[in-house]
mmCIF file of the N, C-alpha and C atoms, coordinates in Angstrom:
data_MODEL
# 
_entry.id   MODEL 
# 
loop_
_atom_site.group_PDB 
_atom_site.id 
_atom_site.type_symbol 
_atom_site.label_atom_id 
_atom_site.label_alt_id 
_atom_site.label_comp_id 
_atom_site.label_asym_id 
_atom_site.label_entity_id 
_atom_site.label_seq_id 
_atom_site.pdbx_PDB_ins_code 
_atom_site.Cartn_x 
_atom_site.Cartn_y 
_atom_site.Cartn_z 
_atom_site.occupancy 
_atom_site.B_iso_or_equiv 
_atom_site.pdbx_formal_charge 
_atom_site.auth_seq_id 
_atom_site.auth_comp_id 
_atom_site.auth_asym_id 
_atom_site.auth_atom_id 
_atom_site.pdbx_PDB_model_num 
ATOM 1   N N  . UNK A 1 1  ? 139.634 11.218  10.990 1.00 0.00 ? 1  UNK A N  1 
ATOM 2   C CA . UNK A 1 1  ? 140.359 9.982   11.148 1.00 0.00 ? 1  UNK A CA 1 
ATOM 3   C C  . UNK A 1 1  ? 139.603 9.097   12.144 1.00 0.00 ? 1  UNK A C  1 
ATOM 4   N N  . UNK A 1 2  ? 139.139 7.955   11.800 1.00 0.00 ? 2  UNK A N  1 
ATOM 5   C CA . UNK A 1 2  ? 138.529 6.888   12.750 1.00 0.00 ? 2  UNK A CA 1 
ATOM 6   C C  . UNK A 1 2  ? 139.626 6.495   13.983 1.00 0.00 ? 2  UNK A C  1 
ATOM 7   N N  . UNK A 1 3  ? 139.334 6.455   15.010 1.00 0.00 ? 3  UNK A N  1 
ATOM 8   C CA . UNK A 1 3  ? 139.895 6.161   16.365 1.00 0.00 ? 3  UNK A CA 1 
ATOM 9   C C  . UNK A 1 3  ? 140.224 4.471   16.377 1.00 0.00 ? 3  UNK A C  1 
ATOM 10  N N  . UNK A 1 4  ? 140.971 4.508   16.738 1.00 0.00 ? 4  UNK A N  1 
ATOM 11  C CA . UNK A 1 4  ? 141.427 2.620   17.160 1.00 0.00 ? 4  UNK A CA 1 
ATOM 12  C C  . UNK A 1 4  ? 141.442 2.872   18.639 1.00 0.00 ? 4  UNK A C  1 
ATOM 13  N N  . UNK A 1 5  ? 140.819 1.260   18.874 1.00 0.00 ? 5  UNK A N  1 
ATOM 14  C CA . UNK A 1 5  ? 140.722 1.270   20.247 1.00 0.00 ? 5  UNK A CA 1 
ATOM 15  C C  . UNK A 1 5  ? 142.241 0.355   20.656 1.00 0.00 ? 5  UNK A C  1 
ATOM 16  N N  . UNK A 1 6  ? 143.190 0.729   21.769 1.00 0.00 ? 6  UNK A N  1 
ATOM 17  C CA . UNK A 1 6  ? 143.865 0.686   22.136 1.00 0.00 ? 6  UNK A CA 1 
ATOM 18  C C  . UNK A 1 6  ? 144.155 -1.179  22.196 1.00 0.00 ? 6  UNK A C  1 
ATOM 19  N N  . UNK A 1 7  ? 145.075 -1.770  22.273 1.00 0.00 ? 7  UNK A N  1 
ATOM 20  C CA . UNK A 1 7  ? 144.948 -3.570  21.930 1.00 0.00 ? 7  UNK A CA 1 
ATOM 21  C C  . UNK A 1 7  ? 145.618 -3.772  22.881 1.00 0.00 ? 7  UNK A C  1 
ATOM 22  N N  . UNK A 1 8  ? 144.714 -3.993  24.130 1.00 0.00 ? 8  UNK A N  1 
ATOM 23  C CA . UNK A 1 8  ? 145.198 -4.245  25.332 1.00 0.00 ? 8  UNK A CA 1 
ATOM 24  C C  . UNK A 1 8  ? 145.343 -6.248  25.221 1.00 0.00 ? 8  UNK A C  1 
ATOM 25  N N  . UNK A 1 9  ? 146.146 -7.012  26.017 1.00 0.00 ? 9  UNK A N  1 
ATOM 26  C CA . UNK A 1 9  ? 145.598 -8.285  26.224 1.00 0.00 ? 9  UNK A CA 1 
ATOM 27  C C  . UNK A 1 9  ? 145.215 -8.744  27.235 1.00 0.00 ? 9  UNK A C  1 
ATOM 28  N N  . UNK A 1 10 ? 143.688 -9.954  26.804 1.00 0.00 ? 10 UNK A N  1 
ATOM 29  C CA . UNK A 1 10 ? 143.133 -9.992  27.867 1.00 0.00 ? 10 UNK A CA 1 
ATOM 30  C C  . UNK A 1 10 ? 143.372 -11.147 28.270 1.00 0.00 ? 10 UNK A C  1 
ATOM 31  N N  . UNK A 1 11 ? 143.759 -11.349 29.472 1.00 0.00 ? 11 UNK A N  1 
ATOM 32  C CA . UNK A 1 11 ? 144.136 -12.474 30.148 1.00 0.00 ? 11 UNK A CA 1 
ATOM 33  C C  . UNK A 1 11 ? 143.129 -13.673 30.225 1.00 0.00 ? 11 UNK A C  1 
ATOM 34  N N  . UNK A 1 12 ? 144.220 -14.820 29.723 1.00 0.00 ? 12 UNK A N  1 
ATOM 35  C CA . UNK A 1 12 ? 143.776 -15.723 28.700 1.00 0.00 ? 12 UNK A CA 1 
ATOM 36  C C  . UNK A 1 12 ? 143.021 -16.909 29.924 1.00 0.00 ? 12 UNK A C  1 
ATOM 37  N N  . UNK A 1 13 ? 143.113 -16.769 31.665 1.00 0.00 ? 13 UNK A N  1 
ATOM 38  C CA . UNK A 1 13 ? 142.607 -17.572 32.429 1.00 0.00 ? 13 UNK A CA 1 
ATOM 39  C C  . UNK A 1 13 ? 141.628 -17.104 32.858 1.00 0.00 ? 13 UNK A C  1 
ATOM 40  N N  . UNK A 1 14 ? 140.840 -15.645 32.984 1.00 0.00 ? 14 UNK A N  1 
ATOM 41  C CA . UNK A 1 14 ? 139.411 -14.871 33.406 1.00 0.00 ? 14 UNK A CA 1 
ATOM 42  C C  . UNK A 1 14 ? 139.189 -14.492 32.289 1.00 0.00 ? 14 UNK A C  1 
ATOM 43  N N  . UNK A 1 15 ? 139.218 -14.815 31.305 1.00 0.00 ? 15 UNK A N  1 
ATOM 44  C CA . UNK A 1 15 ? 138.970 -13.831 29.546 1.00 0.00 ? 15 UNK A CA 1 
ATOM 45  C C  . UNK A 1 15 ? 138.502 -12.734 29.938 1.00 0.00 ? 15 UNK A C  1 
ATOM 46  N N  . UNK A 1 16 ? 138.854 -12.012 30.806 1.00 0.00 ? 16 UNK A N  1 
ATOM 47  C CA . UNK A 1 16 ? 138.684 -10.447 31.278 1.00 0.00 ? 16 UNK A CA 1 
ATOM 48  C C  . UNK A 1 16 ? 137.551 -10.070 32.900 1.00 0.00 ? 16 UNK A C  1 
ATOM 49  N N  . UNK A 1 17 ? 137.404 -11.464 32.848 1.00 0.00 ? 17 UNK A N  1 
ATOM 50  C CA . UNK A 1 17 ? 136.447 -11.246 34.051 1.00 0.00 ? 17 UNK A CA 1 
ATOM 51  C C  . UNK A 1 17 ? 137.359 -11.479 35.379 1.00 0.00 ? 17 UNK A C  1 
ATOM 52  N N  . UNK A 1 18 ? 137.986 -10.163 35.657 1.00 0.00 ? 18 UNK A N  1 
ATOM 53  C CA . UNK A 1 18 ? 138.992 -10.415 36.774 1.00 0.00 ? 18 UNK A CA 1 
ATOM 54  C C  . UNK A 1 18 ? 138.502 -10.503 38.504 1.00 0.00 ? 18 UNK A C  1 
ATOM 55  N N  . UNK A 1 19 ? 137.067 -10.715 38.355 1.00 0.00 ? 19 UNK A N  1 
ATOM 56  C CA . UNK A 1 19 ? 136.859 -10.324 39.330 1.00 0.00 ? 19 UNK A CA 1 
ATOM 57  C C  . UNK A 1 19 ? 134.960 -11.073 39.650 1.00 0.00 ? 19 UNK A C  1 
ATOM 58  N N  . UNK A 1 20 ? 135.201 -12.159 40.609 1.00 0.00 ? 20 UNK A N  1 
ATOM 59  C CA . UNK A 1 20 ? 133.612 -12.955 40.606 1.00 0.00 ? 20 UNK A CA 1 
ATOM 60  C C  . UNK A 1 20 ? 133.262 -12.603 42.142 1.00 0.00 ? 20 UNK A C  1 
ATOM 61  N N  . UNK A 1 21 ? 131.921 -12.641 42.089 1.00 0.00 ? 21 UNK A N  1 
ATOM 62  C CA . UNK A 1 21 ? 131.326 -12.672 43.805 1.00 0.00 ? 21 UNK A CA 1 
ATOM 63  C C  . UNK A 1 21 ? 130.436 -14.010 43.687 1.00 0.00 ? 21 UNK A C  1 
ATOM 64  N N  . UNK A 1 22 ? 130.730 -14.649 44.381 1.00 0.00 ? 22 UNK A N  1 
ATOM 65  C CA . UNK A 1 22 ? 130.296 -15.855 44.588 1.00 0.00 ? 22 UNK A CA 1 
ATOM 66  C C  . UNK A 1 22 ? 129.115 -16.054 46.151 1.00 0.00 ? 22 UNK A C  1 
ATOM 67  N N  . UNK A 1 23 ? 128.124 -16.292 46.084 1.00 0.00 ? 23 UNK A N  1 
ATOM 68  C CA . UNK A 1 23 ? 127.014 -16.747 46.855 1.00 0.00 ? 23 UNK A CA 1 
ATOM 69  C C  . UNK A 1 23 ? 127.012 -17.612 47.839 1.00 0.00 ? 23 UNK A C  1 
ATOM 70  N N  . UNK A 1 24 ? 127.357 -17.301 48.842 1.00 0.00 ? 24 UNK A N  1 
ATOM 71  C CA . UNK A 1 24 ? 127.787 -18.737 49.938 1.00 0.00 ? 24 UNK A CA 1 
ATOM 72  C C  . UNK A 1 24 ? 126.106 -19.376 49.974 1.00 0.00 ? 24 UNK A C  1 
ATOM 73  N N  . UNK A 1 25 ? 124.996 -18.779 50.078 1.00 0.00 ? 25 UNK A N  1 
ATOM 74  C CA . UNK A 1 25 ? 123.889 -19.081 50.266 1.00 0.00 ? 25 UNK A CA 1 
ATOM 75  C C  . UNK A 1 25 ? 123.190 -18.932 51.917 1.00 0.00 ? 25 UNK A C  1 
ATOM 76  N N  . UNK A 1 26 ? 124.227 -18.175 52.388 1.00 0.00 ? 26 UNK A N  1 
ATOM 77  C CA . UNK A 1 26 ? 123.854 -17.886 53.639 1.00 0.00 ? 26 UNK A CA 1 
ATOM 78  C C  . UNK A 1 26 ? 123.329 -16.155 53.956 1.00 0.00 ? 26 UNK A C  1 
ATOM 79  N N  . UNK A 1 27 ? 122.719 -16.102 54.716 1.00 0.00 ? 27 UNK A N  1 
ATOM 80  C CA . UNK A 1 27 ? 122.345 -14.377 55.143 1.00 0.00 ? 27 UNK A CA 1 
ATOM 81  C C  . UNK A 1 27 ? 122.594 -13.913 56.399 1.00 0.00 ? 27 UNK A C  1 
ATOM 82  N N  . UNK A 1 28 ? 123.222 -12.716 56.213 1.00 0.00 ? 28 UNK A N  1 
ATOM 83  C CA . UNK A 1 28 ? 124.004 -11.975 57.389 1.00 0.00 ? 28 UNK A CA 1 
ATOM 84  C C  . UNK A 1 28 ? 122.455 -11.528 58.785 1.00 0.00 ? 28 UNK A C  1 
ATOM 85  N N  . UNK A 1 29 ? 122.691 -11.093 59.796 1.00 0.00 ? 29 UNK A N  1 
ATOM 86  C CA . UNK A 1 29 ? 121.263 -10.116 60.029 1.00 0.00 ? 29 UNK A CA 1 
ATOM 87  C C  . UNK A 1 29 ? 120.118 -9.467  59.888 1.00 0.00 ? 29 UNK A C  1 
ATOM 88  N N  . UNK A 1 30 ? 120.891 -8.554  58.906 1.00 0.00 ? 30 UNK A N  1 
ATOM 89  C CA . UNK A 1 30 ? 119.978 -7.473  57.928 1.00 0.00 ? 30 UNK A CA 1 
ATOM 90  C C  . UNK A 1 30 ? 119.568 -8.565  57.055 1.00 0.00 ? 30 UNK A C  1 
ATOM 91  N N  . UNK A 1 31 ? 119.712 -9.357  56.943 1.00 0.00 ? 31 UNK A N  1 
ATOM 92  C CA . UNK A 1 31 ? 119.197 -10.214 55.303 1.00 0.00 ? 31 UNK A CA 1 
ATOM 93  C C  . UNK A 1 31 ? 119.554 -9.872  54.196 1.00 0.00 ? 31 UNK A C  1 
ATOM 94  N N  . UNK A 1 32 ? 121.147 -9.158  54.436 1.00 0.00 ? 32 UNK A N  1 
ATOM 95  C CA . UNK A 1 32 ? 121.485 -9.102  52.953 1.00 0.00 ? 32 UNK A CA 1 
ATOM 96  C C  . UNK A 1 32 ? 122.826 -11.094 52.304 1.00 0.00 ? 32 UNK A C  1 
ATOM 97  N N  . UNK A 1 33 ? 122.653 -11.155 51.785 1.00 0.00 ? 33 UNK A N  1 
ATOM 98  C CA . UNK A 1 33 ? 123.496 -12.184 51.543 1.00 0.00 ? 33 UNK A CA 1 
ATOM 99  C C  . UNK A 1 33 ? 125.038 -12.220 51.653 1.00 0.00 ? 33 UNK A C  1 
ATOM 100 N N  . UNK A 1 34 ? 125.785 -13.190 52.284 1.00 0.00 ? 34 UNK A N  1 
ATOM 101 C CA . UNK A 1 34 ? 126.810 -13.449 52.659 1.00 0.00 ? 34 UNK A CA 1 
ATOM 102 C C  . UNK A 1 34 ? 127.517 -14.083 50.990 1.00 0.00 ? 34 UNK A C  1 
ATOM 103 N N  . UNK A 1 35 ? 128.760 -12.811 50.586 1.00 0.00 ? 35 UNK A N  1 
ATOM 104 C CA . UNK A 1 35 ? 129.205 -13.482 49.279 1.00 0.00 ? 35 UNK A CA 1 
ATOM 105 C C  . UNK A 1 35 ? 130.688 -13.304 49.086 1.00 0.00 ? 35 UNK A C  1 
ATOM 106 N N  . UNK A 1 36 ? 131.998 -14.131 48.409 1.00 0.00 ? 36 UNK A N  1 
ATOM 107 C CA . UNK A 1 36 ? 132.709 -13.860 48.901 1.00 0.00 ? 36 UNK A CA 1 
ATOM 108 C C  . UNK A 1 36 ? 133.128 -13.078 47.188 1.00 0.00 ? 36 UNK A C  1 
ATOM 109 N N  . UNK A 1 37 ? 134.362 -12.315 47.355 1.00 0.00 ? 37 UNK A N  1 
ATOM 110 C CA . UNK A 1 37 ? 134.891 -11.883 46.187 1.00 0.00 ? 37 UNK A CA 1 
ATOM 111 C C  . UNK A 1 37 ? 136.307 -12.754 46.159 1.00 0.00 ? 37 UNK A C  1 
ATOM 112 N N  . UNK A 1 38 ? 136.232 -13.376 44.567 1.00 0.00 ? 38 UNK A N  1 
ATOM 113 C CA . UNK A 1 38 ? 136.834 -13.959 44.366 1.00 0.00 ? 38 UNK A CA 1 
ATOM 114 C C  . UNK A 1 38 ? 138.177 -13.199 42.731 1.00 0.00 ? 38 UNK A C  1 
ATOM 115 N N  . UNK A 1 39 ? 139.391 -12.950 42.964 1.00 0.00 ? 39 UNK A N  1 
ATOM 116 C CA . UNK A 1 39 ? 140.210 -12.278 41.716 1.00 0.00 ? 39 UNK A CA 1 
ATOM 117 C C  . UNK A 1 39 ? 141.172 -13.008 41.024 1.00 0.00 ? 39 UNK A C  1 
ATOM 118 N N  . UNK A 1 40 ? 141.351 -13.446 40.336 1.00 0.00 ? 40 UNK A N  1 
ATOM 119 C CA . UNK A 1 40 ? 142.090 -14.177 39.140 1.00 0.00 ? 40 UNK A CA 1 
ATOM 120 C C  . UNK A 1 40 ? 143.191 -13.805 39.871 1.00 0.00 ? 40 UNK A C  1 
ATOM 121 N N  . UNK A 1 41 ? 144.089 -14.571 40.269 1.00 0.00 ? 41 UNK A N  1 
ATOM 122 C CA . UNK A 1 41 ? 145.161 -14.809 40.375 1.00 0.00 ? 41 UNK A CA 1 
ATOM 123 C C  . UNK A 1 41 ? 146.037 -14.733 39.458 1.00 0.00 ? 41 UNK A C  1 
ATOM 124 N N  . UNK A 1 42 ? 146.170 -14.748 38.279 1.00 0.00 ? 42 UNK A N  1 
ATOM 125 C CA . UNK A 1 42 ? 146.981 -14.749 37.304 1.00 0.00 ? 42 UNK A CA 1 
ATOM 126 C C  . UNK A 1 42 ? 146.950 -13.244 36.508 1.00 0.00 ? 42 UNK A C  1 
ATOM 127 N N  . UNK A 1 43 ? 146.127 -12.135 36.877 1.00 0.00 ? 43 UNK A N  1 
ATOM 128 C CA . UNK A 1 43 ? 146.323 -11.128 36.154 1.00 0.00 ? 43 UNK A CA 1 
ATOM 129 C C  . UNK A 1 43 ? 146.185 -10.455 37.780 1.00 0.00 ? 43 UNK A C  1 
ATOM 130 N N  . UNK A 1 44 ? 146.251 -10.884 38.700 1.00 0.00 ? 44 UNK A N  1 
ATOM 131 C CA . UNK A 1 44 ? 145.876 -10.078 39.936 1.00 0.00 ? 44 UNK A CA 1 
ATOM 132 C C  . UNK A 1 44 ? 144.585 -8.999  40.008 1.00 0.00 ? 44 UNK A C  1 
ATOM 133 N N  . UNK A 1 45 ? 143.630 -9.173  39.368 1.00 0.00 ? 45 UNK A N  1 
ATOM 134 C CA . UNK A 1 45 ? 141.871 -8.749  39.372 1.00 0.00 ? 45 UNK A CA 1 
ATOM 135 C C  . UNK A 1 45 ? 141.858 -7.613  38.370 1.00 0.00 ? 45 UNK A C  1 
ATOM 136 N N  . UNK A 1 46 ? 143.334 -7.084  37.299 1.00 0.00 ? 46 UNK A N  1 
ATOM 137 C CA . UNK A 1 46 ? 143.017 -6.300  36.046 1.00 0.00 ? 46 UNK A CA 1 
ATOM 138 C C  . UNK A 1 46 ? 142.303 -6.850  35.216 1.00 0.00 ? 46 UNK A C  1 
ATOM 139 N N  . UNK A 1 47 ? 142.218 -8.199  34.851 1.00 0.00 ? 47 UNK A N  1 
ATOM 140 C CA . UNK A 1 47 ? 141.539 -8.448  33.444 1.00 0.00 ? 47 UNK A CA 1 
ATOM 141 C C  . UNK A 1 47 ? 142.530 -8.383  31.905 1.00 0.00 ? 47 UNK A C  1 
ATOM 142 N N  . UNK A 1 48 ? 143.761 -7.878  32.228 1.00 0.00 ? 48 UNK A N  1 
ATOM 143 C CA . UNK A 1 48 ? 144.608 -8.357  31.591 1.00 0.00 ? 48 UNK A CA 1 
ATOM 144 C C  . UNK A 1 48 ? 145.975 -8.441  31.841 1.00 0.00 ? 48 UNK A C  1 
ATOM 145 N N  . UNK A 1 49 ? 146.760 -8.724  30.898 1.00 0.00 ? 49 UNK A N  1 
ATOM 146 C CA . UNK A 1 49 ? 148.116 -9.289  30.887 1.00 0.00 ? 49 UNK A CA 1 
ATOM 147 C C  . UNK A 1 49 ? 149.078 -8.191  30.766 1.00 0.00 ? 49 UNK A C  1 
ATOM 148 N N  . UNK A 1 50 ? 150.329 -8.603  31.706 1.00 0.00 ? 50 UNK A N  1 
ATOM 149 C CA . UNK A 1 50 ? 151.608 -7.497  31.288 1.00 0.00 ? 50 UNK A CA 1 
ATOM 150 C C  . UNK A 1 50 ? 152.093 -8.484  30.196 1.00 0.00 ? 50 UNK A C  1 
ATOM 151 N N  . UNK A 1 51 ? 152.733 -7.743  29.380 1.00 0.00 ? 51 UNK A N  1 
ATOM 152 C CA . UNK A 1 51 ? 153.463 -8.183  28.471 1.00 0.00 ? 51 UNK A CA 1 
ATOM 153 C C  . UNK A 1 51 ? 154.843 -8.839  28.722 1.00 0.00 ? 51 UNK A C  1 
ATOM 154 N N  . UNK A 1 52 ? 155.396 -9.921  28.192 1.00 0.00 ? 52 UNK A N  1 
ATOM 155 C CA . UNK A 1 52 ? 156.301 -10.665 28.908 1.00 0.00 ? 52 UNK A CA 1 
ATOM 156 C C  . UNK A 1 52 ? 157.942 -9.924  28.916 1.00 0.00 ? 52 UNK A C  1 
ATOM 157 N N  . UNK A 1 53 ? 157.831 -8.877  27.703 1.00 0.00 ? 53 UNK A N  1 
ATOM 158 C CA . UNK A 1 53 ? 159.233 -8.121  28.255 1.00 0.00 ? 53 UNK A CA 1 
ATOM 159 C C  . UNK A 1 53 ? 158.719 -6.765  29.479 1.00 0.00 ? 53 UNK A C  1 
ATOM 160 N N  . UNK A 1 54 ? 157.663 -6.504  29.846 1.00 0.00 ? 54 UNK A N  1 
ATOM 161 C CA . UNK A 1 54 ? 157.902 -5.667  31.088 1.00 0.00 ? 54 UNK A CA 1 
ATOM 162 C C  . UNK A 1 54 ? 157.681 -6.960  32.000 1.00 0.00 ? 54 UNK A C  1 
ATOM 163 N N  . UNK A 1 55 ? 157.358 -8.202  32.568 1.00 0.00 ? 55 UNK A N  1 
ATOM 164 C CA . UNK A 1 55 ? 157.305 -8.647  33.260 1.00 0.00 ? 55 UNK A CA 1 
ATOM 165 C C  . UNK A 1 55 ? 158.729 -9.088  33.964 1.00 0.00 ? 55 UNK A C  1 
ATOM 166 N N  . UNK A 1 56 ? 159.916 -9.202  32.680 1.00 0.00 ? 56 UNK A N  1 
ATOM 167 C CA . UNK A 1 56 ? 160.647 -9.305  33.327 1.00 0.00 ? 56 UNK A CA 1 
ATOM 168 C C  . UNK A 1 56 ? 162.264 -8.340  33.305 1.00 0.00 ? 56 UNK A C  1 
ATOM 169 N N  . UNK A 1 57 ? 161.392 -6.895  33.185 1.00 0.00 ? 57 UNK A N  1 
ATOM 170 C CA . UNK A 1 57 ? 162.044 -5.883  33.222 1.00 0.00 ? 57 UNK A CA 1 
ATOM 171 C C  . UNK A 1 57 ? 161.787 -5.767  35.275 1.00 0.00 ? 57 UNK A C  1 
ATOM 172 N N  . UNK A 1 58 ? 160.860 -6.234  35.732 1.00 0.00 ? 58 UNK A N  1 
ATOM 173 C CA . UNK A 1 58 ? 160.687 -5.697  36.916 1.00 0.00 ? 58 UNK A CA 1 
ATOM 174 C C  . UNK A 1 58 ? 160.790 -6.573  37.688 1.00 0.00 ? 58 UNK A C  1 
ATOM 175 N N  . UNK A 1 59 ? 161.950 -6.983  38.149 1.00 0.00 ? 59 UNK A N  1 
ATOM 176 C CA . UNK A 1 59 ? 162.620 -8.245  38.817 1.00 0.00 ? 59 UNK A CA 1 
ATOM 177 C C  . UNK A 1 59 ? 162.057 -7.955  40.264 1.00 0.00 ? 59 UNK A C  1 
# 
């Protein structure tokens, strides 16, 4: 039997990229680069969506 992959949804404001590091352009001491991490607010940094009846099963 061929496997299905599970049909998660992916949140439709990071299309799954829940999670960016962004480059201030500055360097710490060591000379490694100063970067900040930045997480979708709208899926809170999963990459996808609760579904709208558990969202408001959990008041």
């Amino acid at each position: 039997m061929p496997q299905h992959a599970q049909n998660t949804r992916v949140c439709r404001d990071c299309d799954g990229f829940a999670t960016a590091a962004i480059t201030t352009g500055t360097r710490h001491r060591d000379g490694t680069r100063a970067t900040l991490r930045i997480t979708c607010p709208a899926c809170k940094g999963t990459g996808h969506t609760v579904s709208a009846a558990l969202a408001r099963t959990g008041r």
